[in-house]
C-alpha positions in Angstrom: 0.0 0.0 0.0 2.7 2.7 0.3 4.6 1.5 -2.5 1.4 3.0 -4.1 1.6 6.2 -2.4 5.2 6.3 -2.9 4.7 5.9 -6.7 1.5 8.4 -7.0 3.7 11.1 -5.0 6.6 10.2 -7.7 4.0 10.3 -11.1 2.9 13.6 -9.5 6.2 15.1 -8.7 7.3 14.0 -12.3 4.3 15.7 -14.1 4.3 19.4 -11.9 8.1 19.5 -13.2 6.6 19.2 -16.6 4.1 21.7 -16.2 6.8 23.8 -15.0 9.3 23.8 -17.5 6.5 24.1 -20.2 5.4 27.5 -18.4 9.0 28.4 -18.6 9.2 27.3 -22.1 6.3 29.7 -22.9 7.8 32.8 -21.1 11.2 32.1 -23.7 9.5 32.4 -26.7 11.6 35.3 -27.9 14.6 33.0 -27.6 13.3 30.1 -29.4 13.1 32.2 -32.5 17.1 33.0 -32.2 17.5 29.2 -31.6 20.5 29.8 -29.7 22.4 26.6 -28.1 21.6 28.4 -24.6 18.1 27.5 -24.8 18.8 24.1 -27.1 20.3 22.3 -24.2 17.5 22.7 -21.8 15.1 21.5 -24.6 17.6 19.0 -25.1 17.3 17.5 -21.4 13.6 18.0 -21.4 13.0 15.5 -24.7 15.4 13.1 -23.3 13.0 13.4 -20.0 10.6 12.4 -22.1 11.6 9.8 -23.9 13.1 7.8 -21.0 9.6 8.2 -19.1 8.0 6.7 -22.2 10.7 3.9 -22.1 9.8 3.0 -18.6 5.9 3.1 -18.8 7.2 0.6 -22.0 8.9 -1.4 -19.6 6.7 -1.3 -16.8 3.1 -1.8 -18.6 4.3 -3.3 -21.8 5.4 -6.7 -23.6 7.9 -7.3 -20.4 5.1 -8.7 -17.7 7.0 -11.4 -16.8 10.3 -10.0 -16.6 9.6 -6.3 -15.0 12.4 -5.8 -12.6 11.0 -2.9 -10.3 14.7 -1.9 -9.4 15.0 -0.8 -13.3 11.7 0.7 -13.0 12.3 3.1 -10.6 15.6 3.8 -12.2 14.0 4.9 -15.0 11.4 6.9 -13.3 15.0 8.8 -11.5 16.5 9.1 -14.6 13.3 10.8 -16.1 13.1 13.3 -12.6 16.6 14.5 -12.9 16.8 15.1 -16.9 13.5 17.2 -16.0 15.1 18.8 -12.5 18.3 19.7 -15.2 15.7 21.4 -18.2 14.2 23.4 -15.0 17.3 24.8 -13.3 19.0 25.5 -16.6 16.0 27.2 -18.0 15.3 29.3 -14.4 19.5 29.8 -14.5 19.0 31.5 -18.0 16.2 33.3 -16.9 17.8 35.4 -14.3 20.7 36.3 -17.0 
C-alpha cells in the first residue's frame, strides 16, 4: 500500500516539473526564435525526459510482464526526474541572465 503512495507522489512530482518547464518554455518564446544553443540544451534534457519516461511506462506496462524488474523501473522513473530537474534549473539559470 505505500509503495502506491510512494509511486502516485513520484507520477505527481514528475508531471508538476513538466508543467513547469513548459510555463518556462512559454515565457522564452523570444529566444526560441534565435534558436541559440543556450536554450537548445535545456530542450535537449527536457525531450530526453521524455523519452526515457516513455521507455519505462514501455517497460513497466508493456510486452515485459513477466520479466519487470521494479529496481529498473524506478531507475528509469529517477532518470526521467533529474533530466526534468536539469531542463528546470537550466532554463530558471538563463532566466535570471
Amino acid at each position: 500500500m505505500t509503495l502506491l503512495y510512494l509511486e502516485l507522489l513520484n507520477g505527481a512530482l514528475g508531471q508538476a516539473l513538466i508543467l513547469l518547464v513548459l510555463i518556462l518554455i512559454r515565457d522564452f518564446k523570444k529566444e526560441f526564435s534565435n534558436k541559440g544553443t543556450r536554450v537548445q540544451i535545456p530542450l535537449a534534457f527536457f525531450g530526453l525526459s521524455i523519452i526515457v519516461f516513455s521507455i519505462k511506462e514501455l517497460y513497466r506496462y508493456g510486452p515485459f510482464d513477466n520479466i519487470v524488474d521494479p529496481v529498473i523501473s524506478e531507475l528509469f522513473e529517477m532518470l526521467h526526474l533529474l533530466l526534468t530537474l536539469a531542463a528546470v534549473f537550466l532554463l530558471l539559470g538563463l532566466k535570471n541572465r
